[in-house]
FITOR-409807 format. One record per residue (C-alpha): chain; y, z, x negated; residue number from 1. Coordinates in pm, 1 decimal. Layout:
   chain         yy         zz         xx     n
       A          Y          Z          X   NUM
...
! end
This chain:
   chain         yy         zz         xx     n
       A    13195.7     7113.9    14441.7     1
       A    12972.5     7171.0    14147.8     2
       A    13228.9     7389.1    13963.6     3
       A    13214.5     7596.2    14255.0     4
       A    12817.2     7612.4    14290.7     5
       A    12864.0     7771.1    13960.2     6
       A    13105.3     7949.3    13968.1     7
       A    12897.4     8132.2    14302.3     8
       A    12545.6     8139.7    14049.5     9
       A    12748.0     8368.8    13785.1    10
       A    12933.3     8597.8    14032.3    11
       A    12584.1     8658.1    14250.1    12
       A    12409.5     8761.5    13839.7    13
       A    12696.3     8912.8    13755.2    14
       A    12660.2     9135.5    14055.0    15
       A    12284.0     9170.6    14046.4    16
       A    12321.3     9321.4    13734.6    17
       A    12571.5     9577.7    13795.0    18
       A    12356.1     9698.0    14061.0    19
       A    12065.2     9753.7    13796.8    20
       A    12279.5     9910.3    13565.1    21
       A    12385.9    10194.7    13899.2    22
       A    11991.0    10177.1    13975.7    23
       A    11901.3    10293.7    13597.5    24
       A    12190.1    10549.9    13653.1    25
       A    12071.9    10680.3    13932.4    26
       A    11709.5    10731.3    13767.8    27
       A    11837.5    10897.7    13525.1    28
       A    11742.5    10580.8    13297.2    29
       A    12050.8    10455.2    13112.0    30
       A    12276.6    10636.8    12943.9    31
       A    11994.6    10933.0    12915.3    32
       A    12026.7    11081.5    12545.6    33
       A    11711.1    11020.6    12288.2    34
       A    11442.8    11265.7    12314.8    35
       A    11427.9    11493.5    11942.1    36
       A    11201.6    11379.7    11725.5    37
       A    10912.5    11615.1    11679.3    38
       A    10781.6    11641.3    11327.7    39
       A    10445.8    11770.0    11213.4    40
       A    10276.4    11808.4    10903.2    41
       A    10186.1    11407.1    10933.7    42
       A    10533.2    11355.3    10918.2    43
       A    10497.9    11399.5    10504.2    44
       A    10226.4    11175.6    10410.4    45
       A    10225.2    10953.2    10039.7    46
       A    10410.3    10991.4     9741.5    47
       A    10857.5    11104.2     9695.0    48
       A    10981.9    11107.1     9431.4    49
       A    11171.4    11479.4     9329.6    50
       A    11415.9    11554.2     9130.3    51
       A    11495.3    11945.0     9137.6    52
       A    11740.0    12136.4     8926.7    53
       A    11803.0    12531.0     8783.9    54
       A    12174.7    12588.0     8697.7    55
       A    12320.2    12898.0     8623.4    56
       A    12625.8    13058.6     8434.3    57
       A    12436.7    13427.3     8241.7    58
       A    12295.6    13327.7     7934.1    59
       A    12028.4    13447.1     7963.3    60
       A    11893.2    13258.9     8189.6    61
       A    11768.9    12853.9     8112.3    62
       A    11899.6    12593.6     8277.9    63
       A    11577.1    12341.6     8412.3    64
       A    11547.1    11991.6     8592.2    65
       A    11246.4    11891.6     8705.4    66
       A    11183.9    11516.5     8764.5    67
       A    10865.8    11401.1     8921.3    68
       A    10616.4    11264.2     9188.1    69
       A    10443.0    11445.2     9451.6    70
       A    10207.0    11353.8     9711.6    71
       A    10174.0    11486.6    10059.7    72
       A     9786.6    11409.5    10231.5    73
       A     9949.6    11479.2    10603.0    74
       A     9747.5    11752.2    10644.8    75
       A     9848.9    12054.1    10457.4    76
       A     9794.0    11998.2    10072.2    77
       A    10008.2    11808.7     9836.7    78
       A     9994.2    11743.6     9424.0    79
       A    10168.1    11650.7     9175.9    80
       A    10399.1    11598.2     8823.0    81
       A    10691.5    11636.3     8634.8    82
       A    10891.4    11599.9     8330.2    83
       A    11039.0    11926.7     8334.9    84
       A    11369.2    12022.5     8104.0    85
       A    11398.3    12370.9     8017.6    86
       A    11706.0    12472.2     7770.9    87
       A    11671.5    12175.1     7590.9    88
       A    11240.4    12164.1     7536.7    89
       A    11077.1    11867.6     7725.2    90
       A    10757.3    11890.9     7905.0    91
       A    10585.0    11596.9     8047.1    92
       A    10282.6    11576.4     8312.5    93
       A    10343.5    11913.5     8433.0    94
       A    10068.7    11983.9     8742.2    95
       A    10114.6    12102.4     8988.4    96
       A     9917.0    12105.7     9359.8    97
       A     9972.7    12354.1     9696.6    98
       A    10031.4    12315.6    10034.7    99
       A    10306.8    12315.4    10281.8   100
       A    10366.5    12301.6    10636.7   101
       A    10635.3    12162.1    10881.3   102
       A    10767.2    12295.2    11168.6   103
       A    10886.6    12072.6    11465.5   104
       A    11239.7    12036.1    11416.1   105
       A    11168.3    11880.3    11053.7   106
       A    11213.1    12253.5    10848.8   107
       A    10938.7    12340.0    10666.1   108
       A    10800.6    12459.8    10320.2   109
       A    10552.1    12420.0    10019.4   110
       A    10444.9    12636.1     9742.8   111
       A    10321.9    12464.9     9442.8   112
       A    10184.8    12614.9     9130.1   113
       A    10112.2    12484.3     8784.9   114
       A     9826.2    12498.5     8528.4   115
       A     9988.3    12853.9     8399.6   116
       A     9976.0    12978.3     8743.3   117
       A    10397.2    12950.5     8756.4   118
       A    10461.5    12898.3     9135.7   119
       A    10772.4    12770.6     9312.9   120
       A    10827.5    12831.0     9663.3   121
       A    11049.8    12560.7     9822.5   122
       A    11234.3    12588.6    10162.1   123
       A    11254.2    12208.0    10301.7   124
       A    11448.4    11987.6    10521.8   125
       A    11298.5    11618.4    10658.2   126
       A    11588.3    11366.2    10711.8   127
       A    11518.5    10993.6    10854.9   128
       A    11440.3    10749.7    10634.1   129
       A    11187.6    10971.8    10439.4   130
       A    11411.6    11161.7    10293.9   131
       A    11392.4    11558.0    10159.2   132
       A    11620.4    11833.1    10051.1   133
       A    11448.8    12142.8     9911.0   134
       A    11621.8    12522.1     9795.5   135
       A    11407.6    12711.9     9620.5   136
       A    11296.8    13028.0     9786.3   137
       A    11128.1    13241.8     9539.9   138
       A    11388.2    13304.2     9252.5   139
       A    11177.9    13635.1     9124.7   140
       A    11466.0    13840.4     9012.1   141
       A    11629.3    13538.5     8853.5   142
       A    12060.1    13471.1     8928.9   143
       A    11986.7    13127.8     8918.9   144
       A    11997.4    12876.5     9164.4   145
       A    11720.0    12573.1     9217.4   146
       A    11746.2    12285.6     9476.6   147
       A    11740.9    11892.5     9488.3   148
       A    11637.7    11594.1     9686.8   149
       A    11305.4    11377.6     9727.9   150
       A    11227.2    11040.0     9878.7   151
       A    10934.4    10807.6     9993.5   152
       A    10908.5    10597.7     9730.1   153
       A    10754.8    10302.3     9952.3   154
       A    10606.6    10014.4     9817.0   155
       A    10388.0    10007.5     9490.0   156
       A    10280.0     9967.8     9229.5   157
       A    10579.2     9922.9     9002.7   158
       A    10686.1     9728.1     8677.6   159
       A    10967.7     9635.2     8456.5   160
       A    11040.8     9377.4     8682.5   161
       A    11106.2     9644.7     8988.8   162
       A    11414.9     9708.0     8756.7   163
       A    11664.2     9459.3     8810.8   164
       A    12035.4     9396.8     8820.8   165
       A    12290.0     9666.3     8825.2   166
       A    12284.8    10037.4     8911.6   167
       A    12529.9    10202.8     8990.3   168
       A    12474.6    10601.5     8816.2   169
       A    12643.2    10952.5     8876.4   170
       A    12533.5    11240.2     8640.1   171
       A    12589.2    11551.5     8584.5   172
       A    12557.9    11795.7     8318.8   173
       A    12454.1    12196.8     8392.2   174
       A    12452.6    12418.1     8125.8   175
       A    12514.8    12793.1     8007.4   176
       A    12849.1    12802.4     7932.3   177
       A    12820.6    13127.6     7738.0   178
       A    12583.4    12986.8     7518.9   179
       A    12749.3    12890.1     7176.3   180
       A    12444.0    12598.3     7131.8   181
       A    12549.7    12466.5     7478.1   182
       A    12758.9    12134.9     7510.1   183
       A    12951.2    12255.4     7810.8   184
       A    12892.1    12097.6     8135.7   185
       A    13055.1    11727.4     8168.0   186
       A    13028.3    11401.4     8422.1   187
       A    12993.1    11050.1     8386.1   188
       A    13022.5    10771.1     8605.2   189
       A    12892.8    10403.7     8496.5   190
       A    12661.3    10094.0     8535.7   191
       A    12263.4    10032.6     8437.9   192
       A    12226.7     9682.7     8391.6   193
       A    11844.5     9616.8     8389.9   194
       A    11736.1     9224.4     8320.3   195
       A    11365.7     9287.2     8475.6   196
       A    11168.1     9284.0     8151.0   197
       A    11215.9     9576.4     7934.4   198
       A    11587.7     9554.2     7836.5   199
       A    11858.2     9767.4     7964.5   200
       A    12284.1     9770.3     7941.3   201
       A    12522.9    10071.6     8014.5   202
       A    12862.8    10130.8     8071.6   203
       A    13008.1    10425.9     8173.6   204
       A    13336.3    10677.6     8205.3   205
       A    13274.2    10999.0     8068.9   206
       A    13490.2    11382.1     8158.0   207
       A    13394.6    11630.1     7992.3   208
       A    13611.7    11952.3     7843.8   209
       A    13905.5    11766.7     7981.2   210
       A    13839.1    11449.5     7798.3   211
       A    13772.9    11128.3     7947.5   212
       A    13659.5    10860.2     7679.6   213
       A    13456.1    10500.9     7863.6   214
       A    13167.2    10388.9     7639.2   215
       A    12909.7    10116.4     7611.2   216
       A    12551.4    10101.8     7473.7   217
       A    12224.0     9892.3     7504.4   218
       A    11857.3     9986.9     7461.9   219
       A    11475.7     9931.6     7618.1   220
       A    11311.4    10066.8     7961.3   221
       A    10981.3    10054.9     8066.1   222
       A    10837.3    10116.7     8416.9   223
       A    10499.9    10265.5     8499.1   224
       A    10265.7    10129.7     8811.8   225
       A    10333.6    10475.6     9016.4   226
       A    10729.8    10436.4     8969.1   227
       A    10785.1    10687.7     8650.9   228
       A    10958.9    10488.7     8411.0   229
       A    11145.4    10577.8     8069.4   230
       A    11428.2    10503.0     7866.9   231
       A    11607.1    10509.4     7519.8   232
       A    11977.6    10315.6     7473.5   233
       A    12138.6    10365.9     7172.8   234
       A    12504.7    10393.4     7251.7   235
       A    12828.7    10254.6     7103.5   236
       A    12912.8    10599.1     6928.2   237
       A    12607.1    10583.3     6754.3   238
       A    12396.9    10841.5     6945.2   239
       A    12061.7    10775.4     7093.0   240
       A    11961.0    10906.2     7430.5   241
       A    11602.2    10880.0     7606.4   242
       A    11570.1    10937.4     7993.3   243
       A    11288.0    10969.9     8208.6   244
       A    11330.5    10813.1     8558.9   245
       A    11168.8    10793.5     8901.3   246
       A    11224.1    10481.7     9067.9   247
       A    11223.5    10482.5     9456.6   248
       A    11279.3    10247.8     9774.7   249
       A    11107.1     9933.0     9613.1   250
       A    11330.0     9969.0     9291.7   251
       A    11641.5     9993.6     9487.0   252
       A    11715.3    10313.1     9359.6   253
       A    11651.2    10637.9     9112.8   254
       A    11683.8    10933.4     8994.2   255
       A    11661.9    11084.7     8645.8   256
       A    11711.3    11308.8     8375.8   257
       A    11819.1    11349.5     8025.9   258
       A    11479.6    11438.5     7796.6   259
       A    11736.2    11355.8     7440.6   260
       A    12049.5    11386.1     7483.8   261
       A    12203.1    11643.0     7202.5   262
       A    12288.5    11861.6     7486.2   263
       A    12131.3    12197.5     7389.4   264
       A    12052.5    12429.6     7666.3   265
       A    12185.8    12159.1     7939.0   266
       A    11999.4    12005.8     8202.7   267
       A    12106.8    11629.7     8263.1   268
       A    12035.0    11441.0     8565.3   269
       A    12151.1    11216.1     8841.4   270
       A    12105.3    10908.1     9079.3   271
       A    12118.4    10530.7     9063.6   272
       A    12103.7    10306.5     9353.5   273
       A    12158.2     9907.7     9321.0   274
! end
């Protein structure tokens, strides 16, 4: 008799629910597709992290990557500064400040200019989860091509210690490939093995011209409070390279550029995420 009380108690909720399910349906309630988000010029707000990069093939034209931090107010101006890699020549603490403006459907754009008065006009695209894609939209003449990726880069400040464990890293090489000082462009695949206090591991698989050779090398990092960071690893073929690096999502990721890398014109840079 009991089994049967319950089995009468699940049937009668069982059936009450259905019916709420049909009365949502017939509101219009379940089943009813999200509303679009609606961005405004709040929606950017703190600092990303930017990495941005000029490829082209003419020679006469210099291949850049720009590597930086800027910061949106939410209102309509944002600042900012990079490491910037033209043909080879570093530049660090570039300025720059502007303004920008979102539309509703999360396009938008920003025009930033430096302490020479060099301006870049960016086209931009808000994804969830804070994240940007830019094209530049001011190319002045110029056959070649700038675009890249930003990111909120969440919780700060930042130290060695934000570093820590292994990274998995994809870069690529652009350069003029007309230029006889130029490396040609190549690719290499690897780890970052940080230990959370200055030290740092690699080991990678390298392609480039055809060739695919794996190497190893060790060296030193160091992470400033607002998430720019640097480092130099001295590699198992004897060369030294130096990076600069913005670390993002509470040290869960990065991106970066090459600022030594015996590449001539090239511009160097990828991502690492843990």
């Amino acid at each position: 008799m009991e089994i049967r009380k319950r089995g009468w108690f699940v049937r009668l909720v069982f059936g009450l629910a259905v019916l709420c399910i049909f009365a949502a349906w017939g509101n219009g309630e379940a089943g009813a597709a999200s509303p679009p988000l609606t961005y405004t010029n709040a929606s950017l707000k703190g600092a990303y992290e930017v990495l941005l990069v000029v490829w082209t093939s003419p020679e006469n034209v210099t291949n850049q990557a720009y590597l930086g931090i800027l910061t949106f107010d939410g209102v309509s101006k944002v600042d900012g500064s990079f490491t910037i890699n033209t043909g080879g020549t570093i530049t660090t603490d570039s300025s720059f400040a502007g303004t920008y403006a979102v539309n509703t459907n999360g396009t938008g754009s920003l025009s930033i200019t430096d302490a020479q008065n060099n301006t870049v006009d960016l086209a931009l695209v808000i994804s969830t989860g804070g994240f940007l894609q830019f094209l530049q939209t001011n190319p002045n003449g110029s056959t070649a091509v700038m675009n890249g990726t930003g990111i909120t880069q969440g919780i700060k400040p930042y130290s060695n210690a934000s570093l820590k464990g292994s990274y998995s890293f994809l870069e690529t090489k652009w350069d003029t490939t007309s230029d006889p000082n130029s490396s040609e462009p190549d690719s290499t695949l690897g780890l970052m093995t940080f230990n959370g206090a200055g030290k740092v591991t690699v080991a990678f698989t390298d392609e480039h011209k055809g060739t695919v050779v794996t190497t190893t090398g060790s060296g030193t990092y160091a992470v400033n409070t607002n998430g720019t960071a640097t480092a130099s690893v001295t590699l198992s073929n004897s060369r030294t390279v130096t990076f600069a690096m913005v670390v993002y999502s509470a040290g869960k990721a990065m991106q970066f550029q090459g600022t030594n890398c015996g590449c001539g014109n090239a511009a160097l840079a990828g991502t690492a995420t843990r």
